[in-house]
DSSP file (Angstrom, degrees, kcal/mol; ACC not computed):
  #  RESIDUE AA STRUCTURE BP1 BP2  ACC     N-H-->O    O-->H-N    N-H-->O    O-->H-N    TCO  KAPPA ALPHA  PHI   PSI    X-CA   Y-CA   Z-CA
    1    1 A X              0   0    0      0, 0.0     2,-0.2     0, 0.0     0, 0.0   0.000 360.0 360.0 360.0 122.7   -8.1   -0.4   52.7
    2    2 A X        -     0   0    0      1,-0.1     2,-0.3     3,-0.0     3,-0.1  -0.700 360.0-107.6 -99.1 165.5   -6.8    0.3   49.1
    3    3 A X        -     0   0    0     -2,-0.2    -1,-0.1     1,-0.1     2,-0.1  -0.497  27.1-114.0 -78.3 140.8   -8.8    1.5   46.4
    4    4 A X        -     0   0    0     -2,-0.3     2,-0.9     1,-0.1    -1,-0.1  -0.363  36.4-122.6 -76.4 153.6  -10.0   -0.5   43.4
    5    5 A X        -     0   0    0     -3,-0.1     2,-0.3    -2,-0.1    -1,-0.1  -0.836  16.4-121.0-117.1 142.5   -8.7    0.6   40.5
    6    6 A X        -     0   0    0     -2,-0.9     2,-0.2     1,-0.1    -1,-0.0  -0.437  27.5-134.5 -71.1 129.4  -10.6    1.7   37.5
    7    7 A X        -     0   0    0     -2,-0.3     2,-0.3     1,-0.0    -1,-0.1  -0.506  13.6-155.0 -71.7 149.1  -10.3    0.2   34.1
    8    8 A X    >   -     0   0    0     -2,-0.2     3,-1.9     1,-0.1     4,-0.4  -0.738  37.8-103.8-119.4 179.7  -10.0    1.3   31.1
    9    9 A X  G >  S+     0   0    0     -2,-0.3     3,-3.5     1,-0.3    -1,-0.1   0.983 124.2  56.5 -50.5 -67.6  -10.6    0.5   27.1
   10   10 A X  G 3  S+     0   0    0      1,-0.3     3,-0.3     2,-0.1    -1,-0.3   0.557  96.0  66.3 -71.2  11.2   -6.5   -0.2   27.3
   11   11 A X  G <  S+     0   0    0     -3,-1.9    -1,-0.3     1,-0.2     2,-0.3   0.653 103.6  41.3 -67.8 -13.8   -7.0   -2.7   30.0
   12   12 A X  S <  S-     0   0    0     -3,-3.5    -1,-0.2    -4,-0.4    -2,-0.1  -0.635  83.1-157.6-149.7  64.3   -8.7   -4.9   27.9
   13   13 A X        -     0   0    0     -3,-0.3    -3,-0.1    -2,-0.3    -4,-0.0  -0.198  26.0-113.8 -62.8 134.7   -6.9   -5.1   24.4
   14   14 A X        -     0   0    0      1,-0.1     2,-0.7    -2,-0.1    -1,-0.1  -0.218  23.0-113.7 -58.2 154.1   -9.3   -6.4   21.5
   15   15 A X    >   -     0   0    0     47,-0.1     3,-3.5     1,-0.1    -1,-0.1  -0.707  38.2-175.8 -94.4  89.8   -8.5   -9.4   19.9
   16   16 A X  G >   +     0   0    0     -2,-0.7     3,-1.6     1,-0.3    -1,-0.1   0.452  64.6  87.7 -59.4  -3.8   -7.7   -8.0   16.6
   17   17 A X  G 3  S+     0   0    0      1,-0.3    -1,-0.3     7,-0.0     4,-0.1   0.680  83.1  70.1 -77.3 -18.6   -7.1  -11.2   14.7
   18   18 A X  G <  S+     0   0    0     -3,-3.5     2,-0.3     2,-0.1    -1,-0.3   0.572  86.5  79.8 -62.6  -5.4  -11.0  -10.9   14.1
   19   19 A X  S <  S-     0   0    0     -3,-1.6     2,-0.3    -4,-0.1     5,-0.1  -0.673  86.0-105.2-122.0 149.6  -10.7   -8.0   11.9
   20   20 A X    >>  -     0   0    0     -2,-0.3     3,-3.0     1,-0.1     4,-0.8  -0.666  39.1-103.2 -32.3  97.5   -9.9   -7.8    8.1
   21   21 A X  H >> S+     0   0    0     -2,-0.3     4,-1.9     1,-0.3     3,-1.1   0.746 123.0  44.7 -19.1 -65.7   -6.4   -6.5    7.0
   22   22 A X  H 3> S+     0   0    0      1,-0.3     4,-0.9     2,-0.2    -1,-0.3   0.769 113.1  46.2 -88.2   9.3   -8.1   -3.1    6.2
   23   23 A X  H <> S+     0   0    0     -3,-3.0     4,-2.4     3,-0.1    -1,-0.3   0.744 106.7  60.4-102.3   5.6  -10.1   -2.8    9.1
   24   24 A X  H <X S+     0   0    0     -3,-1.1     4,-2.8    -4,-0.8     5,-0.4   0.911 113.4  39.0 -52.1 -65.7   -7.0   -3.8   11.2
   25   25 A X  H  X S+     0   0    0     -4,-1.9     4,-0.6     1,-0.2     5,-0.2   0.855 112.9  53.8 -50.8 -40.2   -5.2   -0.6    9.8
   26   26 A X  H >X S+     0   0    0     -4,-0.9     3,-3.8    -5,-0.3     4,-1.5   0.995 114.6  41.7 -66.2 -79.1   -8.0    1.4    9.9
   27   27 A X  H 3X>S+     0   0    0     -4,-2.4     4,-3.4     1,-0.3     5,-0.7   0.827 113.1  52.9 -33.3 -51.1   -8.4    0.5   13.6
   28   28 A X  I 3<>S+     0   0    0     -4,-2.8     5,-2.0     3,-0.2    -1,-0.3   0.722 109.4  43.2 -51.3 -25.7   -5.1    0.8   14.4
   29   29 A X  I <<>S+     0   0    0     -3,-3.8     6,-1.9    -4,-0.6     5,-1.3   0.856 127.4  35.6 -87.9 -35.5   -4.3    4.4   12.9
   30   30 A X  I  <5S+     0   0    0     -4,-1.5    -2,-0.2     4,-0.2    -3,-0.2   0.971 129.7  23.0 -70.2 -55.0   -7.5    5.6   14.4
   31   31 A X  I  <5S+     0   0    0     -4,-3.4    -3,-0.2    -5,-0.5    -1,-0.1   0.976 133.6  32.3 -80.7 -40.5   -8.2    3.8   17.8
   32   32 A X  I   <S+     0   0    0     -5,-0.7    -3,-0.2    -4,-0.2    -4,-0.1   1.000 132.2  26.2-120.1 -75.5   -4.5    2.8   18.8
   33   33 A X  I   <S-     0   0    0     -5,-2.0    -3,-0.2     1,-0.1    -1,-0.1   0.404 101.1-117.7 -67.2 -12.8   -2.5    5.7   17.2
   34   34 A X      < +     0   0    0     -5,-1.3    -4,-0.2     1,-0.2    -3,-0.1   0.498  51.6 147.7  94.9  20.2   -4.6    8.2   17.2
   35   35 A X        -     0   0    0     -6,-1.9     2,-0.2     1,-0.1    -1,-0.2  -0.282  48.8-106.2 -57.2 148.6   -5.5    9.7   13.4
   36   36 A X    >>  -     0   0    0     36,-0.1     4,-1.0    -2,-0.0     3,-0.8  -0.806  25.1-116.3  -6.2  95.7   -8.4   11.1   12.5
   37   37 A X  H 3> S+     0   0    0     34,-2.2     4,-1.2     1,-0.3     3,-0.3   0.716 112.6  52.7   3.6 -64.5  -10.7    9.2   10.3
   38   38 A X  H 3> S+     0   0    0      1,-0.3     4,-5.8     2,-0.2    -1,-0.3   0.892 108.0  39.7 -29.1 -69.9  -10.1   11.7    7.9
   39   39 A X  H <> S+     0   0    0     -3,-0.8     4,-1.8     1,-0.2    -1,-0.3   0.616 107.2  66.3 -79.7  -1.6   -6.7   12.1    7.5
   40   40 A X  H  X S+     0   0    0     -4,-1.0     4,-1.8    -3,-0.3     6,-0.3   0.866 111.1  42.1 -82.3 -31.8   -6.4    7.9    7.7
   41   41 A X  H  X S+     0   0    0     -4,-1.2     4,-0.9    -3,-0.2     5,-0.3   0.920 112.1  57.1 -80.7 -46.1   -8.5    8.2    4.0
   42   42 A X  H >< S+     0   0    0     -4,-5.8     3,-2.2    -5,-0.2    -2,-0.2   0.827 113.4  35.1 -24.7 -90.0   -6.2   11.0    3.2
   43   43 A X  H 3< S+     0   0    0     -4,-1.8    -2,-0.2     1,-0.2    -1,-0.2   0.689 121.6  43.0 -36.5 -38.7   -3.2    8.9    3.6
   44   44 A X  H 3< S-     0   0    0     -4,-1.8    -1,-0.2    -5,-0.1    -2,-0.1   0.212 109.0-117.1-106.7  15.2   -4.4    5.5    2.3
   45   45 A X    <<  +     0   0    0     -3,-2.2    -4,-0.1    -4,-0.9    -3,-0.1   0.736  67.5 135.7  61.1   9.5   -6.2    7.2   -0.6
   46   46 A X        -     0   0    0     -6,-0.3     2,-0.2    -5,-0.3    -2,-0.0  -0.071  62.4 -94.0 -62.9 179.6  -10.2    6.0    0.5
   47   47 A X     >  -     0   0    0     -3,-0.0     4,-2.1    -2,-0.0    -1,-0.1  -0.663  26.0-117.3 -75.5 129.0  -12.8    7.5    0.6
   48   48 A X  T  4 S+     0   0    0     -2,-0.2     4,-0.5     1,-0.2    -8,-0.0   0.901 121.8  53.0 -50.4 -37.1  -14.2    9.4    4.2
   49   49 A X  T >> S+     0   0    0      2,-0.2     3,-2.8     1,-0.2     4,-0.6   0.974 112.0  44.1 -57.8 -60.0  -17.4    6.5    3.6
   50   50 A X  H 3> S+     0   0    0      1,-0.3     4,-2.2     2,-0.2    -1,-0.2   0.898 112.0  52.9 -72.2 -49.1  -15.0    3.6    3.3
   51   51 A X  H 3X S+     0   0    0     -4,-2.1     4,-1.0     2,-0.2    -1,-0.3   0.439 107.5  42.8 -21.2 -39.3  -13.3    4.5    5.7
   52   52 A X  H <> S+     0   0    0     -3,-2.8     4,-0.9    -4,-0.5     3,-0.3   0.965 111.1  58.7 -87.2 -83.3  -15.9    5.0    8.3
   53   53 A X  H  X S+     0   0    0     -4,-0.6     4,-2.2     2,-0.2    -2,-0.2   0.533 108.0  49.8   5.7 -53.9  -17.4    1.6    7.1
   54   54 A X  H >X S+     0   0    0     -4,-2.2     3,-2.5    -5,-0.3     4,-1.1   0.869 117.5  41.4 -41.0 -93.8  -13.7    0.1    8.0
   55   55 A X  H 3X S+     0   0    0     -4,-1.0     4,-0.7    -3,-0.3    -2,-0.2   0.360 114.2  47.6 -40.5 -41.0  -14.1    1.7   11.1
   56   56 A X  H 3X S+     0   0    0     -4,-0.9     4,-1.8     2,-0.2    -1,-0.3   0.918 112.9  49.0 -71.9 -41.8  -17.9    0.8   11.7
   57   57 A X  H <X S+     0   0    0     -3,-2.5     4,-1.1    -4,-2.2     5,-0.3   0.990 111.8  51.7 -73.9 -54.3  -17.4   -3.2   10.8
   58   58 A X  H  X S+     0   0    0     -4,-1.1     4,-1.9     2,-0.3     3,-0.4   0.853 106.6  48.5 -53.4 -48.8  -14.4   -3.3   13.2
   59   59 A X  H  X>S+     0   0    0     -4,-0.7     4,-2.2     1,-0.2     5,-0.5   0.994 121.9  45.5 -57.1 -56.1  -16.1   -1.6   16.5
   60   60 A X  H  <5S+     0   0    0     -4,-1.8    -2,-0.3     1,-0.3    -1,-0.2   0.642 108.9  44.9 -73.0  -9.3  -18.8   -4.3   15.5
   61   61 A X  H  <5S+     0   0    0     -4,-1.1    -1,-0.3    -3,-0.4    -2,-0.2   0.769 121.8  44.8-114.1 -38.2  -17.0   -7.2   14.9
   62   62 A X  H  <5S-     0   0    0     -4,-1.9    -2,-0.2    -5,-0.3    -3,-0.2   0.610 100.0-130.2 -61.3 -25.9  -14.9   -6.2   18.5
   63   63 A X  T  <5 +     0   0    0     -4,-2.2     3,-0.2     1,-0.3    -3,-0.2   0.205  64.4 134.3  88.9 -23.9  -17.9   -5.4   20.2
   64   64 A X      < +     0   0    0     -5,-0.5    -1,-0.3    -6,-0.3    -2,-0.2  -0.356  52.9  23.2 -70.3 141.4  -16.2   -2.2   21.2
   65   65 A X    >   +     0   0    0     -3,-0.1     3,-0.5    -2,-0.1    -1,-0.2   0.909  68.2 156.3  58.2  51.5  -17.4    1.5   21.2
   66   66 A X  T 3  S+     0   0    0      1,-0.3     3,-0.1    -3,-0.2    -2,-0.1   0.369  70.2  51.0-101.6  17.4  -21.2    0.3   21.4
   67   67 A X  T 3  S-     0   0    0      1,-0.7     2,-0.3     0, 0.0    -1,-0.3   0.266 130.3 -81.7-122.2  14.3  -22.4    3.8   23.0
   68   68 A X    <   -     0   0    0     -3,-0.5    -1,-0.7     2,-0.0     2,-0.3  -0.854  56.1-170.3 131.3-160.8  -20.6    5.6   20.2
   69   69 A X        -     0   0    0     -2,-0.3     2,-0.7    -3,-0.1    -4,-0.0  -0.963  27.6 -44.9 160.7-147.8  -17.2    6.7   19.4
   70   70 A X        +     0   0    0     -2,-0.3    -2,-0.0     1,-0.1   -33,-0.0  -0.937  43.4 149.4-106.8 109.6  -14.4    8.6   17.3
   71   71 A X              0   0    0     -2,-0.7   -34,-2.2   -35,-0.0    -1,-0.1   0.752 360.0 360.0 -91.0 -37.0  -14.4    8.6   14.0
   72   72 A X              0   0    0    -36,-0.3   -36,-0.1   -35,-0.2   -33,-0.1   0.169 360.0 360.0-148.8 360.0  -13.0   11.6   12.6
């Protein structure tokens, strides 16, 4: 008997074409690559707010990270 194997988040890539150009980027340095929130407003010159806002509309608009998640 083999074992099921567990999934994960990267089993099941978002369809990213839903998401804005800057909440694509924002998702991408943060969820995919692995920034900080922070240091992604650092780098793109935002604000921590808009940033999180990217961040917030993109989980929602993906459906993804709906018991919480990483922002910063």
């Amino acid at each position: 008997m083999s074992a099921a194997k567990q999934t994960t988040l990267a089993d099941h890539e978002p369809d990213l074409s839903k998401l804005s150009p800057a909440e694509r980027d924002a998702y991408e340095a943060v969820y995919e690559q692995g920034m900080s929130g922070r240091e992604y407003a650092r780098q793109t010159d935002r604000s921590w707010g808009t940033v999180s806002n990217l961040l917030m509309r993109a989980r929602s608009k993906l459906d993804v990270f709906q018991d919480g998640g990483r922002d910063g």
